[in-house]
Each structure stands twice: as C-alpha cells, then as structure tokens.
C-alpha positions in Angstrom: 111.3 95.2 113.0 108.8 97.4 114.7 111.2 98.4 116.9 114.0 99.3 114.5 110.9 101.6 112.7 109.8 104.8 113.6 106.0 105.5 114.4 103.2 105.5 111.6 102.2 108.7 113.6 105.7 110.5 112.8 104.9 110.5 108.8 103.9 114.1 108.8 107.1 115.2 110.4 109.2 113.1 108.6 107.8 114.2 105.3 108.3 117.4 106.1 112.1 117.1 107.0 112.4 115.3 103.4 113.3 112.1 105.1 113.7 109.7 101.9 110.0 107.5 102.0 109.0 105.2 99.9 105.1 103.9 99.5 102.9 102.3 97.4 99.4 102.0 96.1 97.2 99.9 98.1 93.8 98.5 95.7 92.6 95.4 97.0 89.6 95.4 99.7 91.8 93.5 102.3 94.0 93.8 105.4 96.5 91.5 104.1 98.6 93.4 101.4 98.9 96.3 103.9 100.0 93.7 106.4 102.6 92.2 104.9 103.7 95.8 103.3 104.1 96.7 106.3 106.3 93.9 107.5 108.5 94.0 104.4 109.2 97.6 105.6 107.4 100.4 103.8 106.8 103.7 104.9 103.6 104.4 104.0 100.6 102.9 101.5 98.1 104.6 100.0 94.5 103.4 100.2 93.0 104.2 96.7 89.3 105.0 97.3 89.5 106.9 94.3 90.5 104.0 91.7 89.4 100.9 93.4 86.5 99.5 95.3 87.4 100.7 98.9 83.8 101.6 100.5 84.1 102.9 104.5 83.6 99.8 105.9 86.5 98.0 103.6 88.6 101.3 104.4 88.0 101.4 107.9 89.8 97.7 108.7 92.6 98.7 105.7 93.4 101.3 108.3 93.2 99.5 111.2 95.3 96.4 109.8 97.8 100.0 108.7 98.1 100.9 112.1 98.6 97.3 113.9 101.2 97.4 111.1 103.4 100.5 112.0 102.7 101.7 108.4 101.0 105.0 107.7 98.0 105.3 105.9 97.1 107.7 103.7 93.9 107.5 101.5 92.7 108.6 98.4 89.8 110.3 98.4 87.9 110.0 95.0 87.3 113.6 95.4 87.8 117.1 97.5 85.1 116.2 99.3 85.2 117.5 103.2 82.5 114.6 104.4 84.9 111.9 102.7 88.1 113.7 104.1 86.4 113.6 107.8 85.6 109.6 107.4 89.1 109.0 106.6 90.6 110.8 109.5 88.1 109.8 111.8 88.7 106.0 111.0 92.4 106.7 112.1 94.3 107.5 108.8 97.8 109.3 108.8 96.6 111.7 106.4 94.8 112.1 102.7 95.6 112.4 99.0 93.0 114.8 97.1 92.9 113.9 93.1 92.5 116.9 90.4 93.5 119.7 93.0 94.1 122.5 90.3 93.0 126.0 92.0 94.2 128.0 95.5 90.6 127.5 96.2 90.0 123.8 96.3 93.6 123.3 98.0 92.3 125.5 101.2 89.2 123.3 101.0 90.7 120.6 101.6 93.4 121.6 104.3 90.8 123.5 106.3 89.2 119.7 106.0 91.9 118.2 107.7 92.7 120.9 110.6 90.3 121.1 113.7 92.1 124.5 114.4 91.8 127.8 112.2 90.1 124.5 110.0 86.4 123.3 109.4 86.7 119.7 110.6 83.5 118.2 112.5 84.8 117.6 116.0 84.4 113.7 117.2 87.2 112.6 119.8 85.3 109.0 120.4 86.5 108.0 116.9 89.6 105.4 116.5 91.3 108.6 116.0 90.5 109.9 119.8 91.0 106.4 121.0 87.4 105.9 121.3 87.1 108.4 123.7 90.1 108.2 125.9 91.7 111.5 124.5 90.3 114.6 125.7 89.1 117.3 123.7 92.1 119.7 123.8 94.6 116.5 123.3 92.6 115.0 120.4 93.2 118.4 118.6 96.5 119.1 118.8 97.3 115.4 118.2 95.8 115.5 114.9 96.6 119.0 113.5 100.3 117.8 114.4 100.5 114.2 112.5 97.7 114.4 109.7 98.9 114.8 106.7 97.1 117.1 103.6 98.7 115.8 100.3 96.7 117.6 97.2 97.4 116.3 93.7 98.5 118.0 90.8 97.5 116.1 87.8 95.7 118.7 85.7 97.0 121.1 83.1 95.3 123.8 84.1 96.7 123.6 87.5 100.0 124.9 86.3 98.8 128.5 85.4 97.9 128.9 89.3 100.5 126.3 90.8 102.1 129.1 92.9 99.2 130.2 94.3 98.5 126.4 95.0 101.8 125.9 96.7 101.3 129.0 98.7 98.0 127.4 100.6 98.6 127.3 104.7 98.1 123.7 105.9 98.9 122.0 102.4 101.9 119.1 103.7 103.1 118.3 100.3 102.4 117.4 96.3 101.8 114.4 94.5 102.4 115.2 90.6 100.3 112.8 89.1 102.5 112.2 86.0 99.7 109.6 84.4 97.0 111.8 84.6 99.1 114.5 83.1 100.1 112.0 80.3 96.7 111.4 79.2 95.4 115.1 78.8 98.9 115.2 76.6 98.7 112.1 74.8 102.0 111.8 75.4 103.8 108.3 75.3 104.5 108.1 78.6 104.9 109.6 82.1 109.0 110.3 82.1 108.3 111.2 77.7 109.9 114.9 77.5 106.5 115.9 76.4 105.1 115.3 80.4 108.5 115.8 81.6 108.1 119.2 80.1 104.9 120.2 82.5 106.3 118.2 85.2 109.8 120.0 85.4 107.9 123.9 86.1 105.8 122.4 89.0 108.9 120.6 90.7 110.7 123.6 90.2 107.7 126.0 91.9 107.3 123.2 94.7 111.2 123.4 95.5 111.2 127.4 95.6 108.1 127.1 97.9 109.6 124.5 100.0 106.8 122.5 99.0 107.9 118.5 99.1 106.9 115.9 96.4 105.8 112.5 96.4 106.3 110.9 93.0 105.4 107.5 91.6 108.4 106.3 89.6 108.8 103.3 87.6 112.2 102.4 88.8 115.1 103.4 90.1 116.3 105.2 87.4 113.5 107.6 87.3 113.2 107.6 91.3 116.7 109.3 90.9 116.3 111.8 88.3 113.0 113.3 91.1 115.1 113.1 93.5 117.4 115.4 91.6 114.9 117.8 91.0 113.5 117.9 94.2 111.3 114.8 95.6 111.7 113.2 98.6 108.7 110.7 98.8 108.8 108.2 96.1 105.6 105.3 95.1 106.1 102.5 93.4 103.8 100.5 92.0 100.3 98.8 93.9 99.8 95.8 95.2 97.9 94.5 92.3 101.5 95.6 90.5 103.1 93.1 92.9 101.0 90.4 92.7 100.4 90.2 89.0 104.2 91.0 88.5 105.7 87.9 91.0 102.8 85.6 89.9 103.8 86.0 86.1 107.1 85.3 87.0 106.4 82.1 88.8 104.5 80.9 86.1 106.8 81.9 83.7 110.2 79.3 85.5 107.3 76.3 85.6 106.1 76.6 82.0 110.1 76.9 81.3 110.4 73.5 82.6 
C-alpha cells in the first residue's frame, strides 16, 4: 500500500493544493492505533497532547511508529508554547496544531516557532528530524521550512473579531475550526446546530477569501459535505478511542443478541 501512497513528508504541500485528506484524532499512549491507521490508509493523525496523556517520551515513539507508517503526524500542543512546538518538530512530526489561537499575535508566535528561516526555532540538525545528524545544516533547514506544517485553531469567540488579521499571518499553513469548543462557549446543542453554524459560517468564509484552507472534524458524511461546500479540504473524524469504543459496542451488541 505504501507504494500506492504518497510520502508522510508531502502533507504540507498537499494541504496546501486542497488535495481532499482525511485524519483523525490519535489519544491513546501507543504505537499501535497509529500503526494500523496508517495501514487502513489515512492521511494524517493527530497526536492529542493537549486532551490526553501523551508526555515526550510517549509522543516521541507515536511519531516514530507515524513515520514507519507513511502517515503524517501532526500533534497537538496543549498550548502556544514555542519549547513544546520545538519538541514536537524535533522528534520528527509533520507539523503542529495550536488550541485557542484567537489574536494576529499568538498566530506569528507560533509560525515563527515552526520556521528556522525569517523564524525563531532553536537550531538542532542531530534530532530524528536531521536524521540524527546526517543532514547538514543548510539541508536540514530548507527541508523543514518546506514540509512542516503550522495549523492554529480557531475555537474561541473572540477570535472572530480579528479572524482576518489571523488569516493574514505569513507562515500560518491552514485552520482547524474547532466547532466543539465553539459549542460550549454558546451552549449551543451541538457543533453543526445553526447557533455554531452561525460563527462557523463568517470564519469559513474569511479563510476562503484568504486562501486560507480548513481542516474540519465532521461527524459523518453528511456534514463532511456541507464543509466541503463551504470551503474545507481536510476533514477529521473521530479518535481512536471513537473507534474502539464504537466497533467494541457493536460486537458486543450481535453476542448479547444471540
């Protein structure tokens, strides 16, 4: 299948063309699910640091089992946090996903993070990201401003009043519109109810006049759709706890039936 795949290190670009991806939510502190994700075929996971108990060793083998894999890796950071940022990129992750990133200010934080040129990213080539050495310093550089990937979050209220200037950020790859974060602060019923949709719809709307793309997390089909409509090209769906509690319930439900 590998072979039929294109490279974990071609996510950036492909994002960027708004080649249709598709991803998921990776939560437990194993190799395993982002093994067998990968094998199934997905795009791209997403190491939640930020949700669930990933620490830097845990993360570090994640990524490696990510790359062995052909599946690109991003993580999420449990904050916009240049020292966390580094240790992610450094390990060898495809790129990051920044929670709560509502002002121009924090979004240039954080891309400056991921860039070693015009950014402020510590230099270290002997890293798995500089093959331990074997890419010189000029190589390692370019490499990684060209394939890491800056995703910020928008999954605050405020953020909408300055989403323009947010969009507008040099070195910011894409948004993820974090619909449940956006439901809570509404108390709304849930993350497609027209009260979210009606926050969400603005931001999609500034992100495809800034030729900004969107990764969305989408329930089903049906919902992946109506993004894509207005503009996404990256869609998540749901984790890897999702899958397992979803097919074990189902197993258990055709034996009790017997």
């Amino acid at each position: 299948m590998d072979g039929e795949r294109p490279s974990f290190r071609t996510f950036r670009e492909r994002l960027v063309a708004r080649s249709k991806l598709i991803g998921t939510f990776v939560k437990t502190p194993t190799t395993h699910a982002t093994e067998i994700l990968g094998e199934v075929g997905y795009d791209f996971v997403v190491f939640d640091q930020e949700h669930a108990p990933l620490d830097a060793g845990v993360l570090d083998m994640m990524i490696l089992g990510a790359r062995a894999s052909n599946v690109a890796s991003i993580v999420r950071v449990p904050a916009a946090d240049p020292a966390l940022i580094q240790t992610a990129l450094d390990c060898g992750a495809t790129g990051v996903m920044v929670p709560h990133v509502s002002s121009p200010e924090t979004a240039r934080l954080i891309a400056r993070a991921c860039r070693y040129m015009g950014g402020t990213r510590g230099f270290a080539n002997t890293t798995r990201a500089g093959g331990f050495g074997s890419v010189g310093f000029a190589e390692h550089k370019a490499n990684q401003d060209r394939q890491v990937t800056c995703i910020a979050m928008i999954e605050d209220v405020e953020a909408v009043d300055r989403i323009d200037e947010i969009l507008k950020v040099e070195g910011l790859d894409a948004i993820f519109i974090g619909r449940g974060d956006l439901t809570a602060a509404l108390n709304a019923p849930s993350m497609n109810s027209p009260e979210t949709m009606r926050i969400v719809e603005p931001i999609m709307a500034a992100a495809r006049a800034a030729n900004v793309p969107m990764v969305m997390l989408c329930p089903d089909r049906a919902d992946a759709e109506r993004m894509a409509e207005l503009g996404a090209s990256a869609f998540m769906v749901q984790s890897d706890h999702g899958f397992m509690r979803q097919a074990a319930a189902a197993a258990l439900a055709q034996l009790r039936s017997l």
